[in-house]
C-alpha positions as CSV (number, residue, x, y, z in Angstrom):
1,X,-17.0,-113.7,-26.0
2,X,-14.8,-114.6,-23.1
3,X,-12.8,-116.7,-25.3
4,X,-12.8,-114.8,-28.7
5,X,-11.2,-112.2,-27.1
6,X,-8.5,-114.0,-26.0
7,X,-8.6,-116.1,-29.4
8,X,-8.2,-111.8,-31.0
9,X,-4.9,-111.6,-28.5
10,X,-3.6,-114.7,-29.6
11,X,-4.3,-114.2,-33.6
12,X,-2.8,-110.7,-33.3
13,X,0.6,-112.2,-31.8
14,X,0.4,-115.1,-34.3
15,X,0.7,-112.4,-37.1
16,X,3.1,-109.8,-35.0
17,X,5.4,-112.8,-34.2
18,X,5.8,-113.7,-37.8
19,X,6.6,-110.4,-39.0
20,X,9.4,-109.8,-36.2
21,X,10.7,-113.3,-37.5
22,X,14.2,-111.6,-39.2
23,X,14.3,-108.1,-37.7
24,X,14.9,-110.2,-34.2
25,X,17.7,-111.8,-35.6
26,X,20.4,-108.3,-35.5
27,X,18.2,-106.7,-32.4
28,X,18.2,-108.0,-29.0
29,X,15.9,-105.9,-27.7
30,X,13.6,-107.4,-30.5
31,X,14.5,-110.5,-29.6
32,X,13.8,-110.2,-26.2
33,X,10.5,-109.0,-27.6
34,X,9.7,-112.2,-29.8
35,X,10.7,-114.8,-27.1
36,X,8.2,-113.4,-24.7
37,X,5.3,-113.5,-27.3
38,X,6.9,-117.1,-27.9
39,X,7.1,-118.6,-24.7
40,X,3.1,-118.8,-24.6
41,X,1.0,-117.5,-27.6
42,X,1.1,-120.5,-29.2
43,X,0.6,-123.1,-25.6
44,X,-3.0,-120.9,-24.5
45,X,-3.9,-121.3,-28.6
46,X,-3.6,-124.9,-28.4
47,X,-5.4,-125.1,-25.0
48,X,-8.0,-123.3,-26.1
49,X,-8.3,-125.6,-29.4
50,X,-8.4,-128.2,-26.8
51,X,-11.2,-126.8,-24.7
52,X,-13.6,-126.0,-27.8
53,X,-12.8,-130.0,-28.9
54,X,-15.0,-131.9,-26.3
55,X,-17.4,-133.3,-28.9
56,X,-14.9,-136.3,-29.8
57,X,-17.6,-138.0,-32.5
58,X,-17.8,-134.3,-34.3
59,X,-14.1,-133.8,-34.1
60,X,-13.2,-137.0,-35.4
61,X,-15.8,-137.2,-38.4
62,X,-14.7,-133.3,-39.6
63,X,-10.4,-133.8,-38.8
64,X,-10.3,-134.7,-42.8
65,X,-12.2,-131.8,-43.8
66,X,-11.9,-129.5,-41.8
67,X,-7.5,-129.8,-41.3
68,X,-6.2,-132.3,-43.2
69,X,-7.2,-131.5,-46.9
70,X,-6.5,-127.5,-46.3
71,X,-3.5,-129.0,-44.9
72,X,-2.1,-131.0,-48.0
73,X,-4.0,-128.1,-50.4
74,X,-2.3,-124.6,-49.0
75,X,1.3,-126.7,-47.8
76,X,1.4,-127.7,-51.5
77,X,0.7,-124.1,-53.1
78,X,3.3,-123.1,-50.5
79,X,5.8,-125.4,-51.5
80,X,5.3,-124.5,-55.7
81,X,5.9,-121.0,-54.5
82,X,8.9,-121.3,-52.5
83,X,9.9,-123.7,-55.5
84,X,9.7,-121.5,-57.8
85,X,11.1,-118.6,-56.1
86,X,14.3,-120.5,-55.4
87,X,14.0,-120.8,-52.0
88,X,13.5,-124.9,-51.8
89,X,15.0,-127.4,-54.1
90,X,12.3,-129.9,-53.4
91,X,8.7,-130.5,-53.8
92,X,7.6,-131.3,-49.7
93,X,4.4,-132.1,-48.8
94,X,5.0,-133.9,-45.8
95,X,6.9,-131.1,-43.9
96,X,4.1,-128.1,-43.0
97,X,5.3,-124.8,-43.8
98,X,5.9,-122.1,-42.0
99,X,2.3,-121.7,-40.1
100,X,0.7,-125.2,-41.7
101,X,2.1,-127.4,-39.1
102,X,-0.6,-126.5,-36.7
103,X,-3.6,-127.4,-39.0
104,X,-1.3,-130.7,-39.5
105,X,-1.5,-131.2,-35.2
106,X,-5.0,-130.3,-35.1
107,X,-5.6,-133.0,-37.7
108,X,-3.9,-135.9,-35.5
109,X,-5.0,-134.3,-32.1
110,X,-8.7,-134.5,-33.2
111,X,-8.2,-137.7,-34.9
112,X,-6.6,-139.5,-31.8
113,X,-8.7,-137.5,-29.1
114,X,-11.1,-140.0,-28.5
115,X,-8.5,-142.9,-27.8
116,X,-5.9,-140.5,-25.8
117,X,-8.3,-139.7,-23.1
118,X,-9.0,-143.6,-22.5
119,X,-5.4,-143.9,-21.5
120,X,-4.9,-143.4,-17.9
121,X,-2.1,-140.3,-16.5
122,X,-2.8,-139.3,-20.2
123,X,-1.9,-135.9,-19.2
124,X,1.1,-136.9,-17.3
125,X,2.4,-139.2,-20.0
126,X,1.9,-136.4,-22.4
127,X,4.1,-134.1,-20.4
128,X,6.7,-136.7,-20.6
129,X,6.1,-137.8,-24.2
130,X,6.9,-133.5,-25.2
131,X,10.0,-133.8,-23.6
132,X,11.5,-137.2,-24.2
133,X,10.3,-135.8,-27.9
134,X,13.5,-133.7,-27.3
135,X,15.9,-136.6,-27.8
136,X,14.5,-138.1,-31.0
137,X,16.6,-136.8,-34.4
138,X,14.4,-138.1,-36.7
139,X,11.3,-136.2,-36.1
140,X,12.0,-132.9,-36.8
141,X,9.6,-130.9,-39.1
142,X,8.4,-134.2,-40.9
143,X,4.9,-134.2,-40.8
144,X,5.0,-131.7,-37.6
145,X,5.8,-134.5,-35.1
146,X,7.9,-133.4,-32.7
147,X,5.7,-130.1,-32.7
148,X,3.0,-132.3,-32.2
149,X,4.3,-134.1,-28.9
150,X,5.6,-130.9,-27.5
151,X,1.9,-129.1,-27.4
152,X,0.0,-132.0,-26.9
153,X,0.1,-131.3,-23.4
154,X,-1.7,-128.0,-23.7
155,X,-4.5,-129.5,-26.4
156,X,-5.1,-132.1,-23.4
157,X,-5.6,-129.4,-20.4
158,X,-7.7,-127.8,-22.8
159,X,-9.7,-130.6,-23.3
160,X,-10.4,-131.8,-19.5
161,X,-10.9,-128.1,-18.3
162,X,-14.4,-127.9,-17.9
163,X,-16.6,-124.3,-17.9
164,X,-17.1,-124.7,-13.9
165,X,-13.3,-124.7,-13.5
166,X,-12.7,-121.9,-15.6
167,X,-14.8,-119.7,-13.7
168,X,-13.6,-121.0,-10.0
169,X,-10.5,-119.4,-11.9
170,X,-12.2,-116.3,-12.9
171,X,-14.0,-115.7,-9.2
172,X,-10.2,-116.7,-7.9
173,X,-9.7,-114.0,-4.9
174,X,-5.7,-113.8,-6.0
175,X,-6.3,-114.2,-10.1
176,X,-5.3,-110.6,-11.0
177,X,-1.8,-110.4,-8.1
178,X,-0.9,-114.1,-9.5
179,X,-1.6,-112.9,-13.1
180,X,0.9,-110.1,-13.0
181,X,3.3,-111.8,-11.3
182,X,3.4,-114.6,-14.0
183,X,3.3,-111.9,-16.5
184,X,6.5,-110.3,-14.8
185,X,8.3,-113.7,-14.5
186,X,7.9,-114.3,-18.5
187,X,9.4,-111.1,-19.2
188,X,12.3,-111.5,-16.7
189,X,12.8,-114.7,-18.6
190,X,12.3,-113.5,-21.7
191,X,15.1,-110.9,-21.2
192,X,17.1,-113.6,-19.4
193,X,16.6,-115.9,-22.7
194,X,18.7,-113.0,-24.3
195,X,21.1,-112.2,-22.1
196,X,22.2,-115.8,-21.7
197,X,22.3,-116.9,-25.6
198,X,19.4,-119.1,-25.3
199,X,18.0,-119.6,-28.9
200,X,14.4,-118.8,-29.2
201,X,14.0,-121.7,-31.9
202,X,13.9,-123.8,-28.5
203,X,10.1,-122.2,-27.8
204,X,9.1,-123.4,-31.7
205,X,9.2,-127.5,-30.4
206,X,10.2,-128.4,-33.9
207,X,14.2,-129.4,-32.8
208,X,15.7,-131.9,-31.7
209,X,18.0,-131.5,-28.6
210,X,21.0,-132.1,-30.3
211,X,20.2,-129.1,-32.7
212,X,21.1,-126.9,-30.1
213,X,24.6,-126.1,-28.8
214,X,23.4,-126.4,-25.1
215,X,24.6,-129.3,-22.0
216,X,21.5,-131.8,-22.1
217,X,20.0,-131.0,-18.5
218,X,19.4,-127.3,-19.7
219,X,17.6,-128.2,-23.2
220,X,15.3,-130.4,-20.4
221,X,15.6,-127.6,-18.0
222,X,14.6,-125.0,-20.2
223,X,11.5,-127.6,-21.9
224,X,10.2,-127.8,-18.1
225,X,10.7,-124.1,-17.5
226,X,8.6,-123.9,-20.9
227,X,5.3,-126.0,-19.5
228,X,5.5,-124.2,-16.6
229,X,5.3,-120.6,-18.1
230,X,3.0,-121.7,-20.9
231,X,0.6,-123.3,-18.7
232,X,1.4,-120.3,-15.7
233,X,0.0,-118.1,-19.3
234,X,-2.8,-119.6,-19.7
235,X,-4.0,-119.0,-16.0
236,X,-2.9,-115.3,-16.7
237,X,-5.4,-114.7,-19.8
238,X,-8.9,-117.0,-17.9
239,X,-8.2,-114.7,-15.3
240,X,-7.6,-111.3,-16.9
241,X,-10.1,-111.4,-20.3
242,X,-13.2,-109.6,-20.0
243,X,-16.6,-111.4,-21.3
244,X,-17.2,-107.6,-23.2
245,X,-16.7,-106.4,-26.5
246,X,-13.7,-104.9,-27.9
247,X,-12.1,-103.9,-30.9
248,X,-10.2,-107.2,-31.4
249,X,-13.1,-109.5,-30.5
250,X,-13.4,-110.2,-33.9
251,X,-10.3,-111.0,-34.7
252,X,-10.8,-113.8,-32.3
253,X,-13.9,-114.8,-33.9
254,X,-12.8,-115.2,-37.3
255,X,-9.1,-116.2,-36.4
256,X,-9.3,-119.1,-38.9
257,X,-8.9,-116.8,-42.4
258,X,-6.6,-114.7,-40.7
259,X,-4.1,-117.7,-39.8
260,X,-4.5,-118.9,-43.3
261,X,-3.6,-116.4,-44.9
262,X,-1.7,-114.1,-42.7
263,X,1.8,-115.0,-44.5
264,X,1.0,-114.1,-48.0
265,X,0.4,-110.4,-46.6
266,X,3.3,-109.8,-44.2
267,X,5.9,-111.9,-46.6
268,X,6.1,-108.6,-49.2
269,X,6.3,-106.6,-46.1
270,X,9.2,-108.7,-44.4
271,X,11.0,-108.1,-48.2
272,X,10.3,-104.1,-48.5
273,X,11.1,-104.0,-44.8
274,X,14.9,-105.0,-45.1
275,X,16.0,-102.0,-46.8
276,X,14.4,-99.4,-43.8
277,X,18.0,-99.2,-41.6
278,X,15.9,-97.0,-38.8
279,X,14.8,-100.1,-36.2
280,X,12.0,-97.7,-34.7
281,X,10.6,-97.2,-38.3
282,X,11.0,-100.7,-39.3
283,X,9.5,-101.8,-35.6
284,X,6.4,-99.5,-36.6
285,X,6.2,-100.5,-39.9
286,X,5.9,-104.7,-38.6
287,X,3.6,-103.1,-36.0
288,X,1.3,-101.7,-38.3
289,X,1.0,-104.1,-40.9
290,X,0.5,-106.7,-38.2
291,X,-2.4,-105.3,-36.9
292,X,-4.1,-103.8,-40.7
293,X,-3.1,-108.0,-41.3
294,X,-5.2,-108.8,-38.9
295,X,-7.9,-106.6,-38.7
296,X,-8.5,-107.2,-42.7
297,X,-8.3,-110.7,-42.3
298,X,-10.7,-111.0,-40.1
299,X,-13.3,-109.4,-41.8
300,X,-16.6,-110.9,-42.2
301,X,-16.2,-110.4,-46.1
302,X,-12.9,-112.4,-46.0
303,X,-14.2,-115.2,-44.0
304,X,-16.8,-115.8,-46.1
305,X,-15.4,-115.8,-49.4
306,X,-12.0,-118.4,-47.6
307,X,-14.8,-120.8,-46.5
308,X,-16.9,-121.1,-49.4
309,X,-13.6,-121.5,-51.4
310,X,-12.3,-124.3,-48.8
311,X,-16.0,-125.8,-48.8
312,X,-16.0,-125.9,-52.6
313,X,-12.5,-127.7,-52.6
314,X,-13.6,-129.9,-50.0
315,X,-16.6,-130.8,-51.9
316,X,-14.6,-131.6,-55.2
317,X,-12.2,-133.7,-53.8
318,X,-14.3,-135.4,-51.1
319,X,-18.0,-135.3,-52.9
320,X,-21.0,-135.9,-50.4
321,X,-22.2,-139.3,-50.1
322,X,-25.2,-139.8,-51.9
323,X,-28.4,-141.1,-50.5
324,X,-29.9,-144.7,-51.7
């Protein structure tokens, strides 16, 4: 439970994020708002993916089924829609959109998990691997690279962190004072990111250095300020998340049909949402849809019906071996 209901945080912020994704862009305030969700909702989702991927035979065996074809199956439908409605003038099925890249990463994280962890200073070299990713132009969105190198750091903590060390964490006598501070240091930043021009696309991984309009040693500075918080974030929610139940519990327990599916229900309300010039209506109307996205999503219903439709895909393309 510990877990899920930081997973029904995380899933919520996911969606919120997403829907703040163009009313940020004439609102600092906003702004401020979406780089603070930025700078770690995703890094404690990936370590978390991380820490529930310690059976390396299991992970490897399912990262076909279970990422890679609802990869290439929703990032095509994706790509026919935003083909049709004019918004690409090419078919792409090797550049995950919008949300897909991270079934794309979980696909070559589980897939390469087992060999990573025979390397030794893995974790170091990983570190060193997201930033140096930094200076390579070519990777970009293709086939989530670049996003791949920059969280593979946080999969890999996630991984090595053991159940005995998160509860030395949890019994920690200082948890709850370090927690808050952290907490108060990513907002500062956050606010900081705004007031200094710092382009929240940094916090997405997906750009090259050179995209940016920044001297070299800050894109570096800012990627090593970006470990630090990320990692300083997910200290702050295995010390603060309680093991009860709460309203968003299942959201964290079913976080797989709302991340699918999350962007076919807050794209009409991004489109309706343009014309509302009142930022505290439009704020509550992003607000509320977020969390009705969510909560609806996650609904046992729903996550029935999206896996017996992925199984029966699956199952089409990839029939089950047959027994001699």
């Amino acid at each position: 439970m510990l877990f899920d209901n930081i997973k029904g945080i995380l899933i919520f912020l996911v969606v919120f994020g997403h829907a703040l994704e163009y009313f940020r862009l004439d609102n600092p305030v906003i702004e401020t708002l979406y780089t603070f969700i930025y700078l770690f909702h995703m890094p404690v989702f990936v370590f978390i993916s991380g820490y529930f991927s310690k059976n390396l035979n299991k992970g490897r065996k399912t990262a076909v089924t279970n990422f890679l074809v609802p990869f290439l199956l929703l990032n095509s439908l994706l790509s026919i829609g935003l083909l049709l409605t004019g918004n690409i003038d090419s078919f792409t099925i090797l550049n995950p959109g919008w949300t897909l890249w991270y079934f794309y990463t979980m696909f070559i994280w589980r897939l390469l998990l087992p060999d990573l962890i025979r390397l030794r200073h893995i974790f170091i070299l990983s570190l060193i691997a997201g930033i140096l990713a930094g200076f390579v132009t070519e990777f970009g969105t293709f086939m989530a690279l670049a996003r791949t190198l920059s969280f593979t750091p946080y999969f890999l903590a996630g991984y090595f962190l053991n159940d005995s060390s998160v509860e030395k964490i949890r019994q920690f006598k200082w948890r709850k004072i370090i927690s808050w501070g952290i907490i108060l240091l990513g907002a500062v930043l956050a606010v900081s990111w705004t007031l200094l021009d710092f382009p929240p696309e940094i916090l997405w991984g997906d750009r090259p250095f050179s995209f940016f309009q920044l001297p070299l040693y800050q894109n570096i500075l800012l990627d090593v300020i970006e470990y630090l918080i990320g990692f300083g974030f997910v200290f702050v929610f295995l010390s603060l998340a309680k093991k009860r139940m709460h309203f968003y519990t299942p959201w964290g327990a079913n976080t797989l049909s709302v991340y699918l599916l999350h962007i076919y229900f807050i794209g009409p309300v991004l489109y309706f949402a343009q014309w509302i010039q009142n930022p505290w209506l439009h704020f509550g109307l992003l607000l509320i849809a977020s969390l009705l996205t969510t909560h609806i999503l996650s609904k046992q219903t729903v996550v029935t019906v999206v896996r017996k439709l992925l199984a029966k895909i699956i199952t089409t393309i990839m029939p089950p071996k047959k027994e001699h």
